[in-house]
C-alpha positions in Angstrom: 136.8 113.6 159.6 138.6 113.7 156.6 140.2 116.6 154.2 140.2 116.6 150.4 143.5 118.1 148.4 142.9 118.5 144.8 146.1 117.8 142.9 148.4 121.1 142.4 148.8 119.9 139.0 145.4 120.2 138.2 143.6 120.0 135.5 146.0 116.9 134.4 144.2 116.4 130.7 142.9 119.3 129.3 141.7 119.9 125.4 144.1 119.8 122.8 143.8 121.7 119.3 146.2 119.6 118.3 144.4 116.5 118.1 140.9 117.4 116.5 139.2 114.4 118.2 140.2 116.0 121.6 139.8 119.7 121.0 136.7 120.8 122.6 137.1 118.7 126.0 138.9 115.8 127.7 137.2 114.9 131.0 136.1 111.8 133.2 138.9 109.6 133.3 139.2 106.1 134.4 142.9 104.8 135.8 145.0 101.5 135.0 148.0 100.8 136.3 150.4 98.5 134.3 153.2 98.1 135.7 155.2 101.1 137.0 152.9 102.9 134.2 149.4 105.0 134.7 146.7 104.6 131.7 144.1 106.8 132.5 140.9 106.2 129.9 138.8 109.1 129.2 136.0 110.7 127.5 137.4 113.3 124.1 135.2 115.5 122.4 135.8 117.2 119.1 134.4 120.6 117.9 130.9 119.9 116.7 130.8 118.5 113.1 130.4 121.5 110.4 129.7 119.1 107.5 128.2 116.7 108.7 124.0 116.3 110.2 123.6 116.7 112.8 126.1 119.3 113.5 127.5 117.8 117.0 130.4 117.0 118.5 131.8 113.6 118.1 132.7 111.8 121.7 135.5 109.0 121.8 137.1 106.9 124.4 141.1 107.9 124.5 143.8 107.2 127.0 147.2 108.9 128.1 149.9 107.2 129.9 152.0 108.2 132.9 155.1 107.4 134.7 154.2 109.7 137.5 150.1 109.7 137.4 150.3 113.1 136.6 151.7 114.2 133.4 149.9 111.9 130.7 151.6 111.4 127.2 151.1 109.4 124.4 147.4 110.1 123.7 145.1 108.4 121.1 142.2 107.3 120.3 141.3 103.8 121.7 137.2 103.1 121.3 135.4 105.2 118.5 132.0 104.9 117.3 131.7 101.9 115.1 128.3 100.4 115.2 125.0 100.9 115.5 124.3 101.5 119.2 127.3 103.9 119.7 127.5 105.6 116.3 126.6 108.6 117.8 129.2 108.9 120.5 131.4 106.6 122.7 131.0 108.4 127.0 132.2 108.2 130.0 134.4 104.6 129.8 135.2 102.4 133.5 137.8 100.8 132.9 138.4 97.5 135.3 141.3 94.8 134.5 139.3 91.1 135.5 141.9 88.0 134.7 144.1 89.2 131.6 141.0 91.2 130.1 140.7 95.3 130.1 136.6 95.6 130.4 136.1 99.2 129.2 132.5 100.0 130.0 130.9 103.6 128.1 127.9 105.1 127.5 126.9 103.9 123.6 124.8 106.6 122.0 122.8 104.6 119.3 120.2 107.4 118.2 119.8 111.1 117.4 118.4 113.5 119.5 119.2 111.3 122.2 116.7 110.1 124.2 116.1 107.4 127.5 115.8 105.0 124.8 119.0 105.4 122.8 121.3 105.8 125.6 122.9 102.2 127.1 125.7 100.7 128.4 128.2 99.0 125.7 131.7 97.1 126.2 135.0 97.4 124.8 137.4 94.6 125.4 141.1 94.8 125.0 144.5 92.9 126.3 146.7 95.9 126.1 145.1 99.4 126.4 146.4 99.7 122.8 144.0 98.0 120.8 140.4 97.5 121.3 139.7 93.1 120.4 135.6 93.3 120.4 132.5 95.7 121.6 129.3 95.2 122.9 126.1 96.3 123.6 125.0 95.6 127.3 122.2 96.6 128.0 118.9 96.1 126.6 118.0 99.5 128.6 118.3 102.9 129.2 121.6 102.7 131.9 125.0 104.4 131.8 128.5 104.2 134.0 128.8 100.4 134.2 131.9 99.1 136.2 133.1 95.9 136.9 134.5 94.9 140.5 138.5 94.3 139.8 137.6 90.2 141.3 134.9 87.5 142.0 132.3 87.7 144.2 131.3 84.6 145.4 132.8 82.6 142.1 130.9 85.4 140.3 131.6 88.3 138.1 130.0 91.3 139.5 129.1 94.8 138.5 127.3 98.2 139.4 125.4 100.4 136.7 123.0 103.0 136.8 120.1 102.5 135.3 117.3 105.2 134.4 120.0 107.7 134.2 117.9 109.6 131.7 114.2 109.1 132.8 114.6 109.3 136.8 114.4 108.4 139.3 118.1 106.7 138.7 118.9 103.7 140.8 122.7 102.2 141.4 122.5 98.5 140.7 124.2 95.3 141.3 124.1 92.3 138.6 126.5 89.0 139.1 127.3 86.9 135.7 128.6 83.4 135.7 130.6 84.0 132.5 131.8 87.6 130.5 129.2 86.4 127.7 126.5 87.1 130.1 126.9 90.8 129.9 125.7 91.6 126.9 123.4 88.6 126.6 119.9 90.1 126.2 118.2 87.4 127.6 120.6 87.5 130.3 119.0 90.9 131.2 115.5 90.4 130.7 115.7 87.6 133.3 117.4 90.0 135.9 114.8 92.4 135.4 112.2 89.7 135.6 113.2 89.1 139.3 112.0 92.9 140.1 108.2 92.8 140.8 108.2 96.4 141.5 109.1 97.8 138.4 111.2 99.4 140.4 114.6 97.3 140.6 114.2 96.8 144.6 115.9 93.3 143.5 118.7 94.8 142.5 119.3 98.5 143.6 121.3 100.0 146.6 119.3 101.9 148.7 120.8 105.4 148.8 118.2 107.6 148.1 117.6 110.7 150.7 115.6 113.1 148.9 112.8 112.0 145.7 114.9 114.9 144.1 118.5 113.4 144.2 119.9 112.2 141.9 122.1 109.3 141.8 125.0 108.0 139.3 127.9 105.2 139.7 131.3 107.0 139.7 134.3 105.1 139.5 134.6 101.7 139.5 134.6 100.1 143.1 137.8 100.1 145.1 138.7 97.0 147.7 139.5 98.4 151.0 139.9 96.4 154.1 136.9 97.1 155.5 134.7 96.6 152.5 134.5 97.5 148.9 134.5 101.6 148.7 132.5 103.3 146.2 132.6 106.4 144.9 129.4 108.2 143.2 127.7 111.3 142.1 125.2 112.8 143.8 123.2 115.3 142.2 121.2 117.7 144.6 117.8 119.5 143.0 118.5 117.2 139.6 117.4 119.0 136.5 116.7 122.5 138.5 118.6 125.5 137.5 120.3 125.4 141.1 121.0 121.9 140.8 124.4 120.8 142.3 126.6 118.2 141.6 128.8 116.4 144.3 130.7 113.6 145.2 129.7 111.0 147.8 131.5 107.4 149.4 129.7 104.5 150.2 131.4 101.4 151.7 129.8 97.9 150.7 130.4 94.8 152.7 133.5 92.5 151.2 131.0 89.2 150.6 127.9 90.7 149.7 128.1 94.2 147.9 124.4 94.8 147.7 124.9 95.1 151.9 125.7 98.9 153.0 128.0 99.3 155.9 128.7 102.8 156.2 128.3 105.9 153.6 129.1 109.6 154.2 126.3 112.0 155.4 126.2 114.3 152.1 128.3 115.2 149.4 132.2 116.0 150.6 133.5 117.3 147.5 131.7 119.8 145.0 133.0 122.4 142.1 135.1 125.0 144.1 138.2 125.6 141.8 138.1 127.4 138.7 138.5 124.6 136.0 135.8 123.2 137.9 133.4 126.3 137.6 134.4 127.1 133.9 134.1 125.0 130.7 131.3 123.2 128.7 129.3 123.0 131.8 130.3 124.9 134.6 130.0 124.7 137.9 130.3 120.5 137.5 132.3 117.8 138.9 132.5 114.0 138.3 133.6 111.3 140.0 134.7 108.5 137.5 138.0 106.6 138.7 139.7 105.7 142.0 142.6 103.8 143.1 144.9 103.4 146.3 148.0 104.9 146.6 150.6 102.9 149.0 153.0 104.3 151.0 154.7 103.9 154.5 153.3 107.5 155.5 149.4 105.8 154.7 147.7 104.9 152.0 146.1 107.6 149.7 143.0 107.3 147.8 143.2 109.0 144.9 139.7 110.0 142.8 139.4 110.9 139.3 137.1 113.2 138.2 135.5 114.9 135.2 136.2 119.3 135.9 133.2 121.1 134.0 132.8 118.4 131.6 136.0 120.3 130.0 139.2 118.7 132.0 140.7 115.5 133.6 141.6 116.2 137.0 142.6 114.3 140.5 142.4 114.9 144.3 143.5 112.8 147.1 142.0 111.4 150.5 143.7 110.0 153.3 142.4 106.2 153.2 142.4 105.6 156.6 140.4 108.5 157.4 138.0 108.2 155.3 137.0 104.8 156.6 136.6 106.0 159.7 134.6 108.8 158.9 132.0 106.7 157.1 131.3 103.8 158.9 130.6 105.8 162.1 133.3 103.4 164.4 135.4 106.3 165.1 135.3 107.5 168.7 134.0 111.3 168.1 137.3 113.8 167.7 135.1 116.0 169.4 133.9 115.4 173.4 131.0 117.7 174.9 131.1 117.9 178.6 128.9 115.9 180.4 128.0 118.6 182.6 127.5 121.1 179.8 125.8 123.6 179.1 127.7 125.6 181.7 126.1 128.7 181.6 122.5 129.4 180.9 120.6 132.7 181.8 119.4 133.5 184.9 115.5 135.1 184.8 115.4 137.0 187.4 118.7 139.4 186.1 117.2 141.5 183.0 120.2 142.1 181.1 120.5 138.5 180.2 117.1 137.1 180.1 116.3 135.5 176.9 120.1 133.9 176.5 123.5 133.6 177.4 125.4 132.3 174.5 128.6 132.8 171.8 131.5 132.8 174.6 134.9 134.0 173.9 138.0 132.5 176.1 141.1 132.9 177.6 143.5 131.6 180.0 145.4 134.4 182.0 146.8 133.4 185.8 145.9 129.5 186.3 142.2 129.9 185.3 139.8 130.0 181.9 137.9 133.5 181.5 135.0 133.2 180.0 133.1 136.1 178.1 129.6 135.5 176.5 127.0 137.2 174.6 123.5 138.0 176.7 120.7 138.9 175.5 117.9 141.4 177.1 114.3 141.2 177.3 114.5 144.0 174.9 117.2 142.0 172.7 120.0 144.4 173.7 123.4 142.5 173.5 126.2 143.0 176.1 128.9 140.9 177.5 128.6 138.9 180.3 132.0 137.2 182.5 132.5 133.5 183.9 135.6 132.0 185.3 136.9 128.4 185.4 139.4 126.8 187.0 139.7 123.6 185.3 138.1 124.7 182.3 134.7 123.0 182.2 132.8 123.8 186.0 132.3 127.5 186.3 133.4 128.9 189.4 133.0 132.6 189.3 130.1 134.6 187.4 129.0 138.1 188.8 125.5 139.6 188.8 126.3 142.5 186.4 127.9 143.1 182.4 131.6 143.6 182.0 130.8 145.3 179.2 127.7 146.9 177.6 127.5 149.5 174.3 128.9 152.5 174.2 129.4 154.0 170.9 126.8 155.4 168.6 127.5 152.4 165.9 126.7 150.1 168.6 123.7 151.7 169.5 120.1 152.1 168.7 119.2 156.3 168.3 115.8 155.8 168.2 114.6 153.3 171.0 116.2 150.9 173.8 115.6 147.5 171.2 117.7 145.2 169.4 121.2 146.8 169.2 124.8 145.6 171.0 127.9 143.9 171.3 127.9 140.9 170.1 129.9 137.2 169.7 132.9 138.4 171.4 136.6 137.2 170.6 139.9 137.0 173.1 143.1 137.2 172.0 146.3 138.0 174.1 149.5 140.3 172.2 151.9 141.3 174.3 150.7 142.7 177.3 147.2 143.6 176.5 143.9 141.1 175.8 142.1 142.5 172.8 138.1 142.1 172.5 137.0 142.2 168.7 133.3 141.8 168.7 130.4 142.7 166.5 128.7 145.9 167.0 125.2 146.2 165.8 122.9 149.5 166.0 120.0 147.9 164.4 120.6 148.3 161.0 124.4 146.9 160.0 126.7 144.9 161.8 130.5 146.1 162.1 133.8 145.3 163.8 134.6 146.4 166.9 137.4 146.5 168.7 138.5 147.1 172.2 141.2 146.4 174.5 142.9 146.4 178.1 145.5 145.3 179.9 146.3 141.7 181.4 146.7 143.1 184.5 143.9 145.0 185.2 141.5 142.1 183.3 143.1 140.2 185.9 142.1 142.3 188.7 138.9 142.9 186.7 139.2 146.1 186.6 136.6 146.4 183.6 136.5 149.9 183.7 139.7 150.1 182.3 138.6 149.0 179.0 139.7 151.4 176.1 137.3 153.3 173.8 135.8 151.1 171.6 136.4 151.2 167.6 134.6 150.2 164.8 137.2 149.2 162.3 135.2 148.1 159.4 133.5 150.7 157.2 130.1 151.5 157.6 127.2 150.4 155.5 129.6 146.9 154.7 127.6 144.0 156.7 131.0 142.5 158.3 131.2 140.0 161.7 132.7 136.8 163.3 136.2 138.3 163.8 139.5 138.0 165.5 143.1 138.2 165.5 146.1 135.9 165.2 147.4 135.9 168.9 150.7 137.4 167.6 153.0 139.1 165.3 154.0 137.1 161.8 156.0 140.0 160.4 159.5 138.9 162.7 161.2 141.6 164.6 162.0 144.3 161.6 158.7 144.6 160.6 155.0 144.6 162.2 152.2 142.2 160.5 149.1 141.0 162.7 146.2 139.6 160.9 142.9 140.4 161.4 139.6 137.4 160.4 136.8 138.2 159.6 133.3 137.5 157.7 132.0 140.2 154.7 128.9 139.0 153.5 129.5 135.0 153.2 133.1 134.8 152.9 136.2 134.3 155.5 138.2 137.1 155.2 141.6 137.8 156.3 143.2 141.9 156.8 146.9 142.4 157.5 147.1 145.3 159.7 150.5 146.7 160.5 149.8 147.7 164.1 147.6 147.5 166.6 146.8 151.2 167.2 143.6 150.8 164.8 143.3 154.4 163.7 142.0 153.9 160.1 139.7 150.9 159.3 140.1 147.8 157.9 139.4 148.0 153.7 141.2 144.7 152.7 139.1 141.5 152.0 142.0 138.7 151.1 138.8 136.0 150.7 140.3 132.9 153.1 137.4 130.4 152.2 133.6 130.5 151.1 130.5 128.7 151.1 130.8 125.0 149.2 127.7 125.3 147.5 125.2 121.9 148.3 127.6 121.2 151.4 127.1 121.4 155.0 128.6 124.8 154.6 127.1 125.9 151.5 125.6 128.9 152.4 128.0 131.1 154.5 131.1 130.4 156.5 132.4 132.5 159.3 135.6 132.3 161.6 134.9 130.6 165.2 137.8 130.9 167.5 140.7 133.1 167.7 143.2 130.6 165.9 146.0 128.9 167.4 149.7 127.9 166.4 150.6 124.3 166.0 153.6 123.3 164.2 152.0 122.1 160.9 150.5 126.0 160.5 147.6 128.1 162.4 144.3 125.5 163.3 141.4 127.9 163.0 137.6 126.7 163.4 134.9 127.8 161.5 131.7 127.7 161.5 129.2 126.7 158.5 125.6 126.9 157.9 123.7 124.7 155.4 120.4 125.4 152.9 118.7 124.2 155.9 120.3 126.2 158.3 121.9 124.3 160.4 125.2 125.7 162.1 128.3 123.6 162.0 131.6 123.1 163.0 134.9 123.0 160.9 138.7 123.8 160.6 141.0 124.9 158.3 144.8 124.7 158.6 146.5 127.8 157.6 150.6 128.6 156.4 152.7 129.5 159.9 154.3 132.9 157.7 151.7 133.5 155.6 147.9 132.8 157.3 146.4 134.2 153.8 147.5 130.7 152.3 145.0 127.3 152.5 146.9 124.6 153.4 143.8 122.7 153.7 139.8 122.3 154.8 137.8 119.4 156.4 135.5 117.9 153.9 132.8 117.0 156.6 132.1 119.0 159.7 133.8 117.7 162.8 131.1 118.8 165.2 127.5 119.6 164.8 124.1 120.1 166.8 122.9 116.3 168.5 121.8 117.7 172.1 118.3 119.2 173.0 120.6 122.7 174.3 121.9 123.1 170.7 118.7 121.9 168.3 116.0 123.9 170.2 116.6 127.5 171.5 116.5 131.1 170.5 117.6 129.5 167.1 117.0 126.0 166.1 120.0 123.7 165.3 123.4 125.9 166.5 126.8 125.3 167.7 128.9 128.4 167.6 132.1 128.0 169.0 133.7 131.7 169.8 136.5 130.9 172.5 138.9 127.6 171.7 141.8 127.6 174.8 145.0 124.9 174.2 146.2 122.8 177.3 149.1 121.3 175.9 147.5 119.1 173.5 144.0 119.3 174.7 141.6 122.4 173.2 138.9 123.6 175.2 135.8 124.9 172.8 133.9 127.2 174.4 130.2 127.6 172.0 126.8 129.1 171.7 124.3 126.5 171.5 120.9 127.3 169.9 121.6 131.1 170.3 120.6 130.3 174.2 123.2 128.8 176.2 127.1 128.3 176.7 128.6 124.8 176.0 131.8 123.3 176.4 133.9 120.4 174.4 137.5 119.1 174.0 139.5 117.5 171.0 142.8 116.3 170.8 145.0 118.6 168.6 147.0 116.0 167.3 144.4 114.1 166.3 142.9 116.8 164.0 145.8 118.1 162.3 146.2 113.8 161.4 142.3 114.2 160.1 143.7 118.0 158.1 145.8 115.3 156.8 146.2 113.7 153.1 148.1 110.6 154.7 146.7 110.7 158.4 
């Protein structure tokens, strides 16, 4: 499990009006470091041509420079179109330092409209980054984003491209040359293509296809890690739809032969989400097109360059170390189910919990875990049901009856005894009373509810002693998968509790400034929402009441996919401020493997409610396939190193 953080001084190279040949947009930049000094290589566009047919704008190859890889001066032009298979537009440049030469590789565009058969790879060579010394066509063929690998492979120079970028299905490629000349030798590439029978390139490509509708491109040139060269690409979901979306995958290839895959990561882990990333000349669009490592004694950094709505240059970072474990699947699981699990599963013969028992909440209150979960009717009418553990995982105590069933008219059904309830119940402890937020359904709208009662008599299970229930979230307003911060973040002058919640597909977050709940909650301060083409690209909701650590609040969440598949992940939130993101996992750090959570009620669900800290240890108490209650640990330490940028 790894986190992305996106560079606070994002976008780092945006248009400038200034400088006509970068006025309309300045996007997919390649780094060099020289020295103690950053080039970064990128794409400029001017404003279309107004005197000139066709009326379009012009494309170079520029670079900035950098003392701190963040604030680039001193930008010119570098590569322009000059001859006839880029002299209409110079894209998208690699940049790779091999022996004393710069190989700049772009996209030449050598014909107008631009087709499959105009659109190749070309070379710019250069000493310095200053000066450009010769250029080349490369390809023979339709390809784009060419890259170099920064050394030999086997005594031979070595290099990825993608090639049917503009008649798919696009393939990544690899290609060895015994001498630089050999790259833009045209008989050097109708031999290479000779050795594919297929028509295909199964000689040649790196088999990374998932879906016949993805679409693959090389992103930045490949980076050497210890455990194998890692490269980053784009992965293009529904290609050429109008919901098509663009991400960003890894892929790490073995040291001594490249065209072997060792590990890659499940889906995309990074797509647009920011707004210079969602608005420019095509929004909603991000592109990975340089990478580098970033030394230091806290961890080493990968650092990704990326093209933000074909408009801006910007960067994010990834802890290394993390990342590499993520992808090549050697990392003992953060996450550790219970052998024994599920732990509670309905019991036939008792009506109000026939079809499932799922969706617990939990607490710990006088040496044992208390257990409330969600069970479900043979006429789908929701109560809560009540468990007890003493050492957190084998149930010990769960009586024959509800501890608590609906009672309000918002949690009812008026016209017939079907499908209404309380629902997904969460626990949280303030001061001396345990507070239940839940969601209340009457057939029609979900709410939030809210009700309370004393430690004391939850402890003596007094459950009649539980106060009127509220709905605190206006009516009409579909709103769920709530709780409270276990605490007050106001200090001693002044009262501020936080309330989470879900409206529509967003995590929300509601200061309230007491606890007596007499008017309802109105506020919607949005926390985090979907990723679009993620594993949590179509809603998010809170899981767990959250809990305080010393690097801010750890609160899971759940998120469901296109496919929809429930899973696991957590955000780390500011200790005086939980409305502020400190940061997000990029991949889901636990997600339906087990029969009990892919078959059930609902197919392919875990959906933690309760999450209990033993010192280090958390306890995750969660519904699996809407039909039973499961139970699995994680060492806290070890996920606020994954929430992370160094590990």
């Amino acid at each position: 499990m790894f986190t992305v953080n996106r560079s606070k001084h994002n976008p780092l190279i945006s248009p400038d009006k200034n400088h006509p040949w970068e006025a309309a947009a300045t996007f997919n930049g390649s780094p060099a470091v020289k020295g103690k000094k950053t080039y970064l290589v990128y794409r400029a566009m001017s404003e279309p041509e107004r005197l000139k047919e066709p009326h379009i704008s012009n494309s170079v190859i520029a670079r900035g420079i950098s003392s701190d890889a963040i604030h680039f001066t001193d930008r010119k032009v570098l590569v322009s179109p000059s001859e006839e298979f880029d002299k209409f537009g110079c894209e998208d440049p690699r940049v790779t330092k091999l022996g004393g030469t710069y190989y700049i590789f772009y996209t030449g565009l050598g014909g107008y409209p631009f087709s499959a058969d105009n659109i190749r790879v070309c070379v710019a060579l250069s000493k310095d980054l200053n000066t450009v010394e010769e250029k080349h066509l490369v390809t023979p063929f339709n390809a784009k984003a060419m890259a170099l690998f920064p050394e030999k492979i086997g005594g031979k120079m070595a290099a990825l491209l993608t090639v049917n970028s503009d008649s798919p299905p696009s393939e990544i490629c690899y290609a060895e040359f015994e001498k630089p000349e050999d790259m833009w030798s045209e008989n050097y590439w109708k031999k290479w293509k000779a050795l594919d029978e297929s028509g295909r390139f199964d000689a040649h490509k790196l088999h990374m296809r998932r879906l016949p509708s993805d679409h693959l491109e090389l992103g930045a040139a490949p980076v050497k890690t210890k455990k194998g060269w890692l490269l980053i690409y784009a992965h293009i979901q529904r290609y050429g739809q109008s919901d098509q979306v663009f991400g960003v995958e890894a892929v790490l290839l073995d040291l001594k032969n490249p065209r072997k895959i060792i590990g890659r990561t499940k889906g995309p882990f990074m797509v647009a989400d920011e707004y210079y990333e969602n608005a420019g000349q095509v929004p909603h669009l991000i592109f990975p097109s340089g990478a580098s490592i970033k030394k230091s004694k806290s961890g080493d950094t990968l650092e990704i360059y990326y093209g933000a709505a074909d408009t801006h240059c910007a960067k994010c970072s990834i802890s290394l170390d993390n990342l590499l474990k993520t992808i090549t699947d050697k990392e003992i699981p953060l996450v550790k189910r219970f052998p024994g699990n599920p732990i509670i599963t309905s019991r036939p013969k008792l009506d109000w919990e026939m079809k499932g028992t799922f969706n617990s909440g939990a607490i710990e209150l006088g040496g044992k875990t208390h257990i409330l979960y969600r069970a479900v009717s043979d006429k789908d009418v929701s109560v809560i049901g009540y468990a007890a553990s003493v050492d957190g995982l084998s149930i010990d105590e769960r009586p024959n009856k509800p501890i608590y069933v609906p009672r309000a008219d918002f949690e009812k059904n008026g016209t017939d005894d079907h499908g209404f309830g309380c629902e997904d119940p969460r626990i949280t402890k303030i001061g001396s009373n345990v507070y239940m937020t839940y969601t209340a359904y009457d057939s029609r709208t979900p709410r939030v509810a809210i009700s309370s009662i004393s430690a004391k008599d939850f402890l003596k299970k007094n459950w009649k002693a539980w106060s009127k229930p509220i709905a605190i979230t206006p009516e009409g307003v579909a709103n769920k998968d709530s709780a409270i911060i276990p605490g007050n973040i106001g200090g001693k002058k002044e009262n501020t509790f936080i309330l989470f919640h879900r409206v529509q597909e967003n995590i929300c977050a509601s200061p309230l400034p007491s606890l007596d709940f007499k008017g309802q909650v109105n506020q919607c301060i949005e926390i985090i929402g979907p990723r679009r083409g993620m594993w949590d690209g179509s809603k998010v909701g809170i899981a767990a009441p959250p809990i305080k650590t010393a690097k801010g609040w750890l609160l899971l969440y759940h998120g469901v996919s296109w496919s929809m598949t429930y899973r696991v992940g957590a955000i780390l939130l500011d200790l005086k401020n939980p409305t502020l993101l400190l940061a997000r996992t990029a991949v889901p750090l636990f997600e339906p493997e087990e029969e009990y959570e892919r078959k059930g009620m609902v197919r392919n669900v875990v959906f933690p409610c309760g999450l209990v800290a033993k010192k280090n240890i958390a306890y995750m108490y969660y519904g699996g396939a809407d039909s039973v209650v499961g139970v699995a640990t994680f060492s806290i330490k070890e996920i606020l190193k994954r929430l992370s940028v160094h590990g």
